[in-house]
C-alpha positions in Angstrom: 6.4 6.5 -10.2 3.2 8.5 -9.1 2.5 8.6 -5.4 -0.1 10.8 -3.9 -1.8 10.5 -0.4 -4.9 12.0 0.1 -7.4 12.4 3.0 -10.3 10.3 3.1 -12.6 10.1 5.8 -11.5 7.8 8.6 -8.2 6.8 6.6 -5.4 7.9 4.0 -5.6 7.0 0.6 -2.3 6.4 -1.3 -2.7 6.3 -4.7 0.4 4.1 -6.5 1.2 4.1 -10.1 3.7 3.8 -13.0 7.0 1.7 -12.0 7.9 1.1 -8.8 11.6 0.0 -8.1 14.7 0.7 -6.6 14.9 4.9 -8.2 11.7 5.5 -6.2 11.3 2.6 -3.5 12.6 5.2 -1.0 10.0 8.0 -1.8 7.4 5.6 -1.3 8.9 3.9 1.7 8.6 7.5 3.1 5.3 8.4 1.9 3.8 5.2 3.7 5.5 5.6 6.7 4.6 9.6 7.0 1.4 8.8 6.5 1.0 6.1 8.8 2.9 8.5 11.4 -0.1 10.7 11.6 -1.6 8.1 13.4 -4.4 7.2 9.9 -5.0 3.9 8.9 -3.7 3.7 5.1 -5.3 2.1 1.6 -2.8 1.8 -1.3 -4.5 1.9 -4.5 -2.4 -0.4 -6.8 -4.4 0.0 -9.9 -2.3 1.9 -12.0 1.6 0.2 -10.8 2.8 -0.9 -14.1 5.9 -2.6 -12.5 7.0 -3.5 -9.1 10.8 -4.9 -7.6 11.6 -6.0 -4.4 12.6 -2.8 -3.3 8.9 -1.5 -4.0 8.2 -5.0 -2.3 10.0 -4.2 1.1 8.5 -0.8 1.1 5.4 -2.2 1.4 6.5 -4.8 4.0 7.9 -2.0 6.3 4.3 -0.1 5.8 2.6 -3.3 6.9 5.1 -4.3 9.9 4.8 -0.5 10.9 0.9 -0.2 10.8 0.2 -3.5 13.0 3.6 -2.1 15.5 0.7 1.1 16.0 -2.2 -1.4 15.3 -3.5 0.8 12.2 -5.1 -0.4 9.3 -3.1 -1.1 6.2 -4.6 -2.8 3.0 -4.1 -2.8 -0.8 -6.3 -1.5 -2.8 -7.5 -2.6 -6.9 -3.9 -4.1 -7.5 -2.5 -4.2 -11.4 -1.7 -8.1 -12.6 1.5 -6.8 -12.6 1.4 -6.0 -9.2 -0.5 -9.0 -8.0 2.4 -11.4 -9.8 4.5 -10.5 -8.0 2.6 -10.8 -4.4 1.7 -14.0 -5.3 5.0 -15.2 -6.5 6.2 -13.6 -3.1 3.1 -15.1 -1.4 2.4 -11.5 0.4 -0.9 -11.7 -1.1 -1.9 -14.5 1.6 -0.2 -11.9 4.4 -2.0 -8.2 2.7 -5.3 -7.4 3.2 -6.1 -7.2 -0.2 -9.4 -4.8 -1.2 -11.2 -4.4 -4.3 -13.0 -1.4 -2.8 -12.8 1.4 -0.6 -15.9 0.5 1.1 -14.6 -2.5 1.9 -11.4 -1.4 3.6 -13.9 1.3 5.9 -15.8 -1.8 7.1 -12.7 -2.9 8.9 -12.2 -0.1 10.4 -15.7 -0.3 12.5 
């Protein structure tokens, strides 16, 4: 799994990829939740996850539940079919604010 957070203006960018599941579910569980700890809304780019579990799944889920807790921003960001099959199978893609842009996800934040 790749995870890097970078600094954008106004918000964190994380950006997701490879395989997601229960090996690395914890280092991304962290990296959300640091992020989100300095108080920055946060965009997950989802474009290059190749594979996602449930673990990957409730990382996500505790990012979300912990961003509306400190009423930040939290949104998805270009997700892979892989990724979106399994938020729709899950029906999280009716609870995520899904994005296809950053400039999208900086108009909610006005």
């Amino acid at each position: 799994m790749e995870c890097t957070v970078r600094s954008q203006t106004g918000f964190d960018l994380l950006e997701l990829g490879g395989e997601v599941d229960l090996q690395f579910s914890h280092k991304l569980r962290e990296t959300i939740l640091g992020s989100l700890k300095t108080g920055n809304p946060l965009l997950i780019d989802m474009a290059k996850v190749s594979y996602i579990d449930s673990s990957g799944i409730a990382s996500l889920v505790e990012g979300f539940q912990t961003a509306k807790t400190s009423k930040l921003q939290y949104g998805l960001l270009n997700i892979s079919n892989a990724a979106m099959q399994v938020l729709t199978l899950t029906r999280l893609d009716k609870i995520f604010d899904l994005h296809s842009s950053t400039d999208q996800f900086k108009q909610k934040l006005q």
